[in-house]
N, C-alpha and C positions, 0 to 999 in steps of 0.2 A: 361364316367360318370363324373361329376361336381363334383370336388375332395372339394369343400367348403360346397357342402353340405354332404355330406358323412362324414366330422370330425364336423358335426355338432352338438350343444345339445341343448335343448328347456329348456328355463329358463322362469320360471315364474315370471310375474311382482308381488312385494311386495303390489302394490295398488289393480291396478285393475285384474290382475289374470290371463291377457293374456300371452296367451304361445308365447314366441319370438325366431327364431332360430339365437346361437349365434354360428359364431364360434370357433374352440379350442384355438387361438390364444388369442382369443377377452372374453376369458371366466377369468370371476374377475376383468376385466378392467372397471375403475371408470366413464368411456366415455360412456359404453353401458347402451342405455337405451331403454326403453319399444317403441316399435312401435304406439301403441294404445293411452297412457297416455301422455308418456315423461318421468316418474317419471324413478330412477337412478335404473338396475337393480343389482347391486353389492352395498349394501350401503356400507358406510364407518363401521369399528366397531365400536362401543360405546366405551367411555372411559370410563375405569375400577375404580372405587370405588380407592380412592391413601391404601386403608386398606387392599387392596386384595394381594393375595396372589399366585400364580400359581406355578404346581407341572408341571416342562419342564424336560423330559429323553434325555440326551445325545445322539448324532448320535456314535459317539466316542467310550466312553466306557459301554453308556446305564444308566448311571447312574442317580438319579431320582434327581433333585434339585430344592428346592422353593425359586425362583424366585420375589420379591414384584413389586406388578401393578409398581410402578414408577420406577424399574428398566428394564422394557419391552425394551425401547427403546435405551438404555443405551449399548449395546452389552455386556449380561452379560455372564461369565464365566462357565464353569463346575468346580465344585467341587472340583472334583475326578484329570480327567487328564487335567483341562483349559483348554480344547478345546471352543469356540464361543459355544452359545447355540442355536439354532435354533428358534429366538420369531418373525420372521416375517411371518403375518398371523395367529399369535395366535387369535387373538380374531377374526376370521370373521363369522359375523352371517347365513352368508349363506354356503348350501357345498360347494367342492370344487370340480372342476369335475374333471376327472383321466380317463386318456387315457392308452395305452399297452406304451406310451412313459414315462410318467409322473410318471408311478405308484409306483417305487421305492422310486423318490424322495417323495414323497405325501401320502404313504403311510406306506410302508418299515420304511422310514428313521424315520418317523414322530414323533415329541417328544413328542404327547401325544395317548391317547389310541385311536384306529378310527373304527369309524360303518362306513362300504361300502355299499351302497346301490346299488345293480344291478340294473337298470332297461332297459325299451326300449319305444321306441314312440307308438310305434301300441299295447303299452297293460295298456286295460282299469283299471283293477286293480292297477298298478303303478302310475296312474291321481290320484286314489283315497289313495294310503297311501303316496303319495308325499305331501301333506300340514301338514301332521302331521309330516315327516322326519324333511323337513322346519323352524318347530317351535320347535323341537329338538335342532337343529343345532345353534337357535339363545339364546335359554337358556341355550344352554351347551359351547355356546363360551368360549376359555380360558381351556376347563376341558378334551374336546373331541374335535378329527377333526371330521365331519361329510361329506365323499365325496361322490361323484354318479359315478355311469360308466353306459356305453350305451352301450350294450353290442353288440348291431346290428355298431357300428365303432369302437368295441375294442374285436374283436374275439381272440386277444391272451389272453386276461383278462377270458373271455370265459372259452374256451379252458382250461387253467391253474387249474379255481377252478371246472371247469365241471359243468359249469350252464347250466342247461337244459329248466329250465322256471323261469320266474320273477315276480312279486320281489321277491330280494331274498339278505337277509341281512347277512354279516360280519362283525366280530370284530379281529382286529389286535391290539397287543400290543407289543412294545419291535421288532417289526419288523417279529412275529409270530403270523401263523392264530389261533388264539383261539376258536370263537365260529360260527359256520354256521347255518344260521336258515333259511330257507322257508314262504316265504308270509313274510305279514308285520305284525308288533308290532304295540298298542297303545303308546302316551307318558309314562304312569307313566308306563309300562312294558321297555321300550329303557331305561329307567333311573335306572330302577331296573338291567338291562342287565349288563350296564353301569358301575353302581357302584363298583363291585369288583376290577376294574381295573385303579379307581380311587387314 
């Protein structure tokens, strides 16, 4: 079996819409782009408002600290115990995708609140709440990570939450599964979800 495509995921182009398969490796790299178009499938984030504000949780001691847009890049501090805070890839407006390797770091550790979206290639339903996940992920840059798993090349992910069939959406916070729901959400419902954990 052809072990690149097996850790493979289908990323949709932000233009024209075609499904392109990226590697795990190659997945958020600034180099991949659409087959069809050319247009960049990882955009860069937007630069945040210098007024903004971000609420980053400690991997350390979990501790919740607001952060301002122009200290993002700055290596800013915790709080609590100064440990570094975790602001790279705060803002990216696409998911993130998370494998049975990654999930700790990108999920678990993650300094802000995260919807995991399970999904898989051969199911029609997932085509269909995937643009609204998408458009989630890029209004809520900075507030929520938004990731994906494949659940058909990450069977321990699987396995772990006992996914039986997809979509099927999670909310982690603080490195704890909080909320499981079945099928997919509209936007103003993920945001409603969202918010408590804000």
């Amino acid at each position: 079996m052809d072990t690149s495509t097996a850790t493979a995921d289908i990323v949709r182009c932000p233009q024209c819409r075609a499904g392109n398969r990226i590697p795990a490796e190659k997945n958020g790299s600034p180099a991949a782009r659409c087959g069809r178009c050319g247009a960049q499938l990882f955009p860069a984030p937007a630069e945040p408002p210098p007024e903004a504000v971000y609420k980053v949780r400690c991997a350390g001691c979990g501790a919740k600290n607001r952060v301002p847009a122009g200290r993002l890049d700055g290596s800013p501090l915790c709080g609590k115990c100064k440990q570094p805070l975790p602001t790279r890839d705060l803002l990216s407006p696409v998911p993130v995708f998370v494998t049975d390797d990654n999930f700790e770091d990108k999920v678990l550790k993650s300094p802000l609140p995260v919807l995991l979206f399970a999904w898989a290639p051969w199911c029609p339903s997932c085509s269909a709440v995937t643009p609204t996940i998408e458009q989630f992920a890029r209004e809520s840059a900075g507030r929520v990570r938004v990731v994906k798993v494949n659940i058909d090349t990450s069977r321990g992910l699987a396995d772990r939450f006992s996914i039986m069939s997809v979509p099927f959406l999670f909310v982690f916070d603080n490195g704890e599964l909080k909320e499981s729901m079945p099928g997919g959400l509209q936007k103003h419902e993920l945001m409603l979800k969202m918010a408590r954990y804000l």
